[in-house]
FIVEX-417840 format. One line per field, with one value per residue (C-alpha): x, y, z; residue in three letters; residue number from 1. Coordinates in steps of 0.02 Angstrom, whole numbers, plus 50000, padded with zeros to 5 digits. Last residue first. Layout:
u (X, ...);
v (Y, ...);
w (Z, ...);
type (ALA, ...);
seq (NUM, ...);
***
This chain:
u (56283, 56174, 56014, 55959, 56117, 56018, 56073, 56019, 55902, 55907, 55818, 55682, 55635, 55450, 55459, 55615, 55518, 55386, 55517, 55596, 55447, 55373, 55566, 55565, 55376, 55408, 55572, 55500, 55351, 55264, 55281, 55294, 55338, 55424, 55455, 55287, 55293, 55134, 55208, 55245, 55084, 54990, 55124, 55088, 54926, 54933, 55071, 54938, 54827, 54932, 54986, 54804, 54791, 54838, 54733, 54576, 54517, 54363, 54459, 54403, 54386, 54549, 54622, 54530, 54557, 54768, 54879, 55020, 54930, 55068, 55109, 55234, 55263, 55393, 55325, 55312, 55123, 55125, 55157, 54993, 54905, 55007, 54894, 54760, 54692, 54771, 54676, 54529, 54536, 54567, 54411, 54292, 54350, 54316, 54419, 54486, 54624, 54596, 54771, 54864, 54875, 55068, 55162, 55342, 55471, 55647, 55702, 55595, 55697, 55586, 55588, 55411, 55355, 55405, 55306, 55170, 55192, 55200, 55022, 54940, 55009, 54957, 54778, 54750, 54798, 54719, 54558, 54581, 54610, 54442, 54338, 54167, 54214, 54102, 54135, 54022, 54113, 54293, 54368, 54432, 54617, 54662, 54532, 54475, 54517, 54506, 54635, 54786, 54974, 55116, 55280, 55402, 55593, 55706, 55819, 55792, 55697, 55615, 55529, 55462, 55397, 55306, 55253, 55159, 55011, 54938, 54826, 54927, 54863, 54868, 54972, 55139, 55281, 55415, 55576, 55776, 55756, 55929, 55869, 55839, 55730, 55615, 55589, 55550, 55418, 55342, 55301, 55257, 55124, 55058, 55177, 55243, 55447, 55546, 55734, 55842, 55992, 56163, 56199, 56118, 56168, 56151, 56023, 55917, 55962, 55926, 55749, 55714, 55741, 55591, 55478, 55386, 55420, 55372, 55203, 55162, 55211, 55146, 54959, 54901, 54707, 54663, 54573, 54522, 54650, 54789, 54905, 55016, 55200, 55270, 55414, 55459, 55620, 55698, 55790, 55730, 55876, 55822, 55961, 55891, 55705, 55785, 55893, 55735, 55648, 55749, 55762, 55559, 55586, 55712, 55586, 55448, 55290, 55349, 55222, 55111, 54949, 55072, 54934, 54805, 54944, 54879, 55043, 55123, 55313, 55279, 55405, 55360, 55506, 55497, 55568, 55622, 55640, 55812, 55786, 55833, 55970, 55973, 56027, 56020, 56064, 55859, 55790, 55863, 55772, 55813, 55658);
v (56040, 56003, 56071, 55902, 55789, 55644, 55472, 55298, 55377, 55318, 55177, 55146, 55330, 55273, 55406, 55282, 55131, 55183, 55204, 55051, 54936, 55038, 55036, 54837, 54819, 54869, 54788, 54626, 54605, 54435, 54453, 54375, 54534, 54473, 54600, 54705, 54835, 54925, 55053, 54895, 54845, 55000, 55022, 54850, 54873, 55039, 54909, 54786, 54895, 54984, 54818, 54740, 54771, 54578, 54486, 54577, 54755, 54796, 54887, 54823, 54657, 54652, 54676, 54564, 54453, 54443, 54543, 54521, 54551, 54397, 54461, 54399, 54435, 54407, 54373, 54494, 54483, 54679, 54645, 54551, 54707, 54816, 54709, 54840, 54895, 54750, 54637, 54728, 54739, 54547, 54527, 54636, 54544, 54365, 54265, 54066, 54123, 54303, 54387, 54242, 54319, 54261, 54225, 54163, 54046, 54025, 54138, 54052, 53897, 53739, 53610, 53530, 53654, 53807, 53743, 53746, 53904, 53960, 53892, 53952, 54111, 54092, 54055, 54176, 54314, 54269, 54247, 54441, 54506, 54412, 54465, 54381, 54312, 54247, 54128, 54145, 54025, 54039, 53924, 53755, 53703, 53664, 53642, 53807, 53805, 53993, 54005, 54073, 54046, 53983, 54007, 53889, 53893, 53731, 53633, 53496, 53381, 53542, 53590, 53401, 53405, 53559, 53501, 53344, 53438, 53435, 53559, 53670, 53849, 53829, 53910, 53829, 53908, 53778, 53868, 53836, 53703, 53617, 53435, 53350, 53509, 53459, 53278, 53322, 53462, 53344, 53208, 53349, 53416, 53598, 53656, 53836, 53800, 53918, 53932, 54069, 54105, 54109, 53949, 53992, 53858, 53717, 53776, 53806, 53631, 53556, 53658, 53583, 53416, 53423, 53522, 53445, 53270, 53310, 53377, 53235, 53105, 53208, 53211, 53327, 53327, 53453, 53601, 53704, 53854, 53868, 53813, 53673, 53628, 53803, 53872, 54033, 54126, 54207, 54368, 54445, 54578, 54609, 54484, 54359, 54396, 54358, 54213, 54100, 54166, 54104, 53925, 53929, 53944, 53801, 53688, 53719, 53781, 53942, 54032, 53900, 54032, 54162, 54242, 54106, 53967, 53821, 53737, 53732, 53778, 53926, 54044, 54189, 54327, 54338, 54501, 54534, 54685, 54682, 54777, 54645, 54586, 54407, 54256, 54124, 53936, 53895, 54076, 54139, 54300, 54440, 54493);
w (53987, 54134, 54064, 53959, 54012, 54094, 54011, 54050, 54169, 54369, 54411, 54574, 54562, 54534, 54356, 54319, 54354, 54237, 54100, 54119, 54128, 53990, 53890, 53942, 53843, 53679, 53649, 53682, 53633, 53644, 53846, 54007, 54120, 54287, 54447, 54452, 54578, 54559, 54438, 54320, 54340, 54292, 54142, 54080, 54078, 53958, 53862, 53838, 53783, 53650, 53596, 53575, 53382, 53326, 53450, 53384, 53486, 53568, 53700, 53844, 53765, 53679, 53844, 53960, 53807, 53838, 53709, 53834, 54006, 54091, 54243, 54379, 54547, 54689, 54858, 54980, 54989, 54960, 54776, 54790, 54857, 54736, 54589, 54627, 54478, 54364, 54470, 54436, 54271, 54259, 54355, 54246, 54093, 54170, 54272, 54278, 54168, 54091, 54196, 54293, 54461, 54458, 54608, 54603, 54721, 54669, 54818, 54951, 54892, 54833, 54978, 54964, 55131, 55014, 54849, 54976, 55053, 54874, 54836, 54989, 54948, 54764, 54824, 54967, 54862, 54696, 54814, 54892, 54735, 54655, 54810, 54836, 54681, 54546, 54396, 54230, 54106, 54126, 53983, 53981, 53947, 54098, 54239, 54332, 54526, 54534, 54417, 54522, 54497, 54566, 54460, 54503, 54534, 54505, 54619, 54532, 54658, 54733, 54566, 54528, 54707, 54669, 54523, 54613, 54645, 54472, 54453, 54555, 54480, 54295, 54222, 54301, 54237, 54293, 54299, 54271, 54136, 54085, 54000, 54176, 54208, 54060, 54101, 54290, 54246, 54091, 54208, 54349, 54228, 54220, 54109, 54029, 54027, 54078, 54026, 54102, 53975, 54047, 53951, 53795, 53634, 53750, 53864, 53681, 53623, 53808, 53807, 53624, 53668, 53824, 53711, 53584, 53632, 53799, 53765, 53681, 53786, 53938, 53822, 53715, 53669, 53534, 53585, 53725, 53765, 53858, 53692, 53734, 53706, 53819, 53804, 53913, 53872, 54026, 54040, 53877, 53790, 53622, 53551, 53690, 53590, 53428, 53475, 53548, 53386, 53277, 53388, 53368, 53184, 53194, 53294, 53192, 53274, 53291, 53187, 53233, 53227, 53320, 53441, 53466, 53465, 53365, 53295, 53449, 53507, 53601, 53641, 53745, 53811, 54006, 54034, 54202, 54313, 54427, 54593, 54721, 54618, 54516, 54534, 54400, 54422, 54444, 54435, 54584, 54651, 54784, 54873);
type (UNK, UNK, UNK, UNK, UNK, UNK, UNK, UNK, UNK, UNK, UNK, UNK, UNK, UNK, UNK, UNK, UNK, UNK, UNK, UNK, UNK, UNK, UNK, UNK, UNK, UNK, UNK, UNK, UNK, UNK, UNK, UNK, UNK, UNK, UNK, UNK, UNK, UNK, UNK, UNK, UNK, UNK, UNK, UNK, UNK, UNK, UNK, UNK, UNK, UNK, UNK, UNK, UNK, UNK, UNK, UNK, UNK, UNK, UNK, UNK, UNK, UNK, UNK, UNK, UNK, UNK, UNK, UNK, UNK, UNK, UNK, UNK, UNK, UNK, UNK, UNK, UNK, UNK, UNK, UNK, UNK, UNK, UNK, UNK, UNK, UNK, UNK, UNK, UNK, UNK, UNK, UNK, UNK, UNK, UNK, UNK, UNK, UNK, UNK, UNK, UNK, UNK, UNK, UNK, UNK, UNK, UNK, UNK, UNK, UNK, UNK, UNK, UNK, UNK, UNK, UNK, UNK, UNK, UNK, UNK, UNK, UNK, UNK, UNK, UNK, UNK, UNK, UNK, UNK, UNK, UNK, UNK, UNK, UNK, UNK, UNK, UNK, UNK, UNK, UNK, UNK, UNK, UNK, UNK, UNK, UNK, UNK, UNK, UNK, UNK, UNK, UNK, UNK, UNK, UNK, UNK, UNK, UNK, UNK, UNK, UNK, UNK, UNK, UNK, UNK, UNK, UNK, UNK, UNK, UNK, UNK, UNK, UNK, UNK, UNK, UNK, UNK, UNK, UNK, UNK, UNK, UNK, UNK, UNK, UNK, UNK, UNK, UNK, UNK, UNK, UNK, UNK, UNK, UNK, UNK, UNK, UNK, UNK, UNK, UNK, UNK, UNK, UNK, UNK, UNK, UNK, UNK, UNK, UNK, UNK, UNK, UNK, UNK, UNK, UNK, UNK, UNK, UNK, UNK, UNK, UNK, UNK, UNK, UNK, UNK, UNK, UNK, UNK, UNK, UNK, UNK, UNK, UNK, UNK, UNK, UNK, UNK, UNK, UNK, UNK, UNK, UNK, UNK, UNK, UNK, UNK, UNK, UNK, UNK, UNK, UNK, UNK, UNK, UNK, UNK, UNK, UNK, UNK, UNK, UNK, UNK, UNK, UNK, UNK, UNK, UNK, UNK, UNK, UNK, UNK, UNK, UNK, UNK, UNK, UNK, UNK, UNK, UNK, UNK, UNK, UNK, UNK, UNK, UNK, UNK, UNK, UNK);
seq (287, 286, 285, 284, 283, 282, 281, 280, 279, 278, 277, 276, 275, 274, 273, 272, 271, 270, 269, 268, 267, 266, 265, 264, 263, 262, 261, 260, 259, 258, 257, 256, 255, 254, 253, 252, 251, 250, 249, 248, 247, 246, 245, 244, 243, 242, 241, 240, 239, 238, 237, 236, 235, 234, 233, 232, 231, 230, 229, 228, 227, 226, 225, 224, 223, 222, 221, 220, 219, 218, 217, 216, 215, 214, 213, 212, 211, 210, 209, 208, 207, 206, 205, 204, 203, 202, 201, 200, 199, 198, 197, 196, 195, 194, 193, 192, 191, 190, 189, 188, 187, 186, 185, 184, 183, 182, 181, 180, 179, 178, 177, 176, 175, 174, 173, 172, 171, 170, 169, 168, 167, 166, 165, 164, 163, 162, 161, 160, 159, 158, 157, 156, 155, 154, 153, 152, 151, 150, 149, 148, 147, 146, 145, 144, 143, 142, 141, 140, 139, 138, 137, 136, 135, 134, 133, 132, 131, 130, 129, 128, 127, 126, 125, 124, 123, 122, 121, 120, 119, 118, 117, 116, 115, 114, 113, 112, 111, 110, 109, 108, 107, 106, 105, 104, 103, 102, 101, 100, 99, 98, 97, 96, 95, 94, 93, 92, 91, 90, 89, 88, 87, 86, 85, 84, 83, 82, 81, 80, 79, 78, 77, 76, 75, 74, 73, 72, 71, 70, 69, 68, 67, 66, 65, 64, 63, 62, 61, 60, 59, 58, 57, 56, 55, 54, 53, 52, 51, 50, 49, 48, 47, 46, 45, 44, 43, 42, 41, 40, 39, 38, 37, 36, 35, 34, 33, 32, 31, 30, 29, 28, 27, 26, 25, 24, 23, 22, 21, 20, 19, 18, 17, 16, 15, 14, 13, 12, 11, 10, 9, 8, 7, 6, 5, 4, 3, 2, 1);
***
């Protein structure tokens, strides 16, 4: 499916890196690295000088912790997207939110996406998408609240549920007036899912490629990761990138990623062996 990402088309084919930019001072893989507006402008230009796509900001770590409310959030992103669309025009700006308060402030300052994490929490997004002509990521979570933690959730079928969830969710964000285009599914690796779960998403993430819709994965340096591997945040690249590899071979269309670099020669690589890009170069035997 060919995808428009708010003002930004692109071809059927095209893989995606969505480069993260959080602008917290509690991020669990940065620690508030970013947390200052100009450092989080660095790292805007770093990641477009390494080629991301998109650039997702987001004013509130996943997990539990302090209370941030719309005022909040907004003050610590809403500014910040029209200084980035400013200095980026061909740049795809995402912005990680659950809220339609924040949703309609941030697209009225040059927002092309609302990355919703949380799976429809807040109903309204959709409408906040539509109104701006914005696309939205749908996601599942298995109903979890933000900010909370999985604590023991069961699945008959955890494939089969992030299925019937994002679909449900896109066919809403349809019905609300967002394009089919502008519409994404994530299965939202680690939220609302244990270890096992997130494995076995990543096992058979073609079924939600088969959906038709668009998806996006998010594995970078994620616990189902760490866990497997009985790794800290900061060793989990290896993983990540082993994930990355199973997704991208899958049919993956939108990486959101710490890495950069790293993870487009995977995505590139693996799509290569598929036969769905040609090398940049093939003169081994020819000359």
């Amino acid at each position: 499916m060919t995808l428009v990402l708010g003002r930004h088309p692109f071809a059927d084919d095209a893989t995606l890196m969505m480069a993260i930019v959080n602008r917290t001072p509690d991020s669990f893989y940065d620690k508030g690295a970013t947390w200052a507006e100009d450092k989080a402008f660095d790292r805007v230009a770093q990641v477009v000088d390494q080629g991301a796509e998109i650039v997702d900001i987001g004013g509130i770590k996943a997990a539990p912790g302090v209370e941030i409310d719309a005022a909040e959030e907004i003050r610590r992103v809403a500014s910040f997207v029209g200084r980035v669309r400013s200095a980026y025009p061909d740049l795809v700006i995402s912005v990680d939110t659950w809220r339609a308060e924040v949703g309609r402030v941030v697209c009225a300052e040059g927002a092309d996406v609302l990355n919703d994490a949380w799976g429809g929490a807040d109903p309204a997004l959709v409408d906040a998408a539509a109104e701006h002509g914005a696309a939205i990521i749908c996601t599942h979570t298995g109903g979890a609240t933000p900010r909370t933690r999985p604590y023991r959730l069961e699945y008959d079928d955890v494939v089969a549920s992030a299925i019937h969830d994002t679909v449900a969710y896109a066919e809403r964000a349809l019905a609300a007036g967002v394009r089919r285009e502008s519409i994404v599914i994530d299965p939202a690796h680690d939220f609302g899912k244990n270890t096992f779960h997130s494995l076995e998403i990543t096992r058979r993430l073609g079924e939600l490629v088969a959906t038709g819709w668009p998806v996006l994965v998010s594995l970078s340096n994620k616990d189902f990761v760490g866990e497997t591997l009985d790794v800290p945040v900061g060793e989990r690249l290896t993983g990540t990138l082993a994930a990355t590899a199973v997704c991208a071979l899958a049919g993956a269309r939108i990486y959101r990623v710490h890495e950069v670099t790293e993870t487009r020669q995977v995505v590139d690589m693996i799509d290569t062996i598929a036969g769905r890009r040609p090398p940049q170069r093939a003169i081994r035997g020819l000359q």
